[in-house]
C-alpha positions in Angstrom: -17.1 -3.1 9.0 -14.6 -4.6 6.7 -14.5 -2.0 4.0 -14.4 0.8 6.4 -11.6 -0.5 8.5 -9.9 -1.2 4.9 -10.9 2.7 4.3 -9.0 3.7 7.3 -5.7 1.8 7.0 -5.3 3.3 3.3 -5.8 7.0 5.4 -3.6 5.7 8.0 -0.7 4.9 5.8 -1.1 7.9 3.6 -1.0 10.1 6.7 1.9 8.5 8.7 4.2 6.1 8.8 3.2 2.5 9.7 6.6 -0.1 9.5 4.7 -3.2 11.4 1.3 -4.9 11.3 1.8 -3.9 15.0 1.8 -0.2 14.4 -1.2 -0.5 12.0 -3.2 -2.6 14.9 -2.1 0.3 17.3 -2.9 3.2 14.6 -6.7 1.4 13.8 -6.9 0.8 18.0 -6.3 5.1 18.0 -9.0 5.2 15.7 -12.0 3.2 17.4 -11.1 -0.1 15.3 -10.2 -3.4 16.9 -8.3 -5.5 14.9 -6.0 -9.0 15.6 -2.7 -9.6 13.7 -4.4 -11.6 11.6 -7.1 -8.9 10.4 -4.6 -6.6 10.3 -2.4 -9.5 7.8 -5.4 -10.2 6.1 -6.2 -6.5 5.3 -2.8 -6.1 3.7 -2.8 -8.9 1.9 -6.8 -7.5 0.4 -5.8 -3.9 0.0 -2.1 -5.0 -2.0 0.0 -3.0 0.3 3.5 -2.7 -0.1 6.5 -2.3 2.2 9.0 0.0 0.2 11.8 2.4 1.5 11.0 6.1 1.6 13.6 8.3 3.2 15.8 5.1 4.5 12.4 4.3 6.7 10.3 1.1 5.7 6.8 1.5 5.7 3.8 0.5 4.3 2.3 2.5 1.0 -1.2 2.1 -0.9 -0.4 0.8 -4.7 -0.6 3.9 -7.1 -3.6 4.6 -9.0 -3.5 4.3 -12.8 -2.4 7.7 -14.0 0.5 7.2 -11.4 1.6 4.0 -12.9 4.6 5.6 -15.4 5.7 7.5 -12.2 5.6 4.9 -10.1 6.9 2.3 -12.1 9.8 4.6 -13.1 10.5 4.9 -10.0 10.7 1.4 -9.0 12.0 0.3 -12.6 15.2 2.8 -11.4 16.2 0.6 -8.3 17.1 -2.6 -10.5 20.7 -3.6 -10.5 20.4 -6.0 -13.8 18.0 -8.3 -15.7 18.9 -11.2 -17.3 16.9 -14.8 -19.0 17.5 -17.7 -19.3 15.3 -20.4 -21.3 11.6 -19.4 -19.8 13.3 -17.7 -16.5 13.9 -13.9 -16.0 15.6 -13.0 -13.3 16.2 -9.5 -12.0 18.6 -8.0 -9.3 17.5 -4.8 -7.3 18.0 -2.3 -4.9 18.1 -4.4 -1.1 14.6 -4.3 0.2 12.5 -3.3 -3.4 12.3 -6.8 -5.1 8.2 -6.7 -3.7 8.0 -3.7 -5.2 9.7 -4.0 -8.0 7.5 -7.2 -8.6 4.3 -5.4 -8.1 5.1 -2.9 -11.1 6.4 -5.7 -13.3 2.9 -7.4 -12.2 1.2 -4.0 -13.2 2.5 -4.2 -16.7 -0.5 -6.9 -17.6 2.0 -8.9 -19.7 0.1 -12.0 -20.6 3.1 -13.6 -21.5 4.1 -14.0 -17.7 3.3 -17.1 -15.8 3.9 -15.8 -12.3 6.4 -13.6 -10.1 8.2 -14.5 -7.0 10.2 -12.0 -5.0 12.5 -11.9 -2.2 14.8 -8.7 -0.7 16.5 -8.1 -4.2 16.1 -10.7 -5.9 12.8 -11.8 -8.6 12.4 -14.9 -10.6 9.5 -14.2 -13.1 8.6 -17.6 -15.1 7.1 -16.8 -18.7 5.4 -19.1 -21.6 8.9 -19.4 -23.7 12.5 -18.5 -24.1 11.2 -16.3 -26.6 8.8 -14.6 -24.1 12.0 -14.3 -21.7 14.3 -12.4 -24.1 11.3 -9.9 -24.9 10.4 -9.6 -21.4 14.6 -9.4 -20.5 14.5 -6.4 -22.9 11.8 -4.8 -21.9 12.4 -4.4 -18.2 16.0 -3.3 -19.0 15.0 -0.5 -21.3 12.3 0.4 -18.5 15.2 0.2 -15.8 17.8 2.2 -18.7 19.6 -0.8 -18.6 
């Protein structure tokens, strides 16, 4: 029952635009699933959903297959304001409303030099294994982001 209700909200938010754990409970409900906020929370945390902006609406959005990744993370890579480091710290500025985002292509980039990612509205603090690791990662995101 799980993976199919999982099935549907990925065809739900592909075919419309869901803003709320509310309007994904009332979409599934349309569809013959029940579903608490908690199962509908639960589902988005399972399925890595995010809630990006797409034509000034917010909305949730599936995360992009592998041969999307360089458009996707070009994309999101495009919204940063500035990156900066210091000691083991990177800390990058974006667009109001894309940090998660941002953070979940930064995440996609497998760098095993990265400890863990925190992000807010538009701001990200990523904690990495050395100062050295910070400058390299620094540089990196800001050539991504043509910074």
């Amino acid at each position: 029952m799980k993976s199919k209700r999982q099935e549907k909200i990925l065809d739900i938010i592909e075919k419309e635009v869901v803003a709320t754990q509310e309007e994904l409970i009332n979409a599934l409900k349309r569809e013959g699933y029940a579903a608490t906020q908690a199962t509908a929370s639960r589902d988005i945390r399972q399925l890595h959903l995010l809630k990006v902006m797409v034509d000034g609406v917010y909305r949730y959005v599936a995360p992009k297959t592998e041969s999307d990744d360089a458009k996707y993370n070009h994309a999101l890579f495009s919204s940063i304001k500035y990156v900066a480091s210091s000691l083991n710290n990177v800390v990058i500025k974006t667009n109001p409303g894309l940090a998660n985002a941002v953070c979940a292509g930064i995440d996609s980039l497998n760098d095993e030099s990265i400890l863990g990612s925190v992000a807010g509205d538009d701001t990200i603090i990523i904690v990495v294994r050395s100062e050295e690791a910070g400058i390299t990662l620094r540089d990196r995101i800001g050539r991504l982001a043509g910074k």
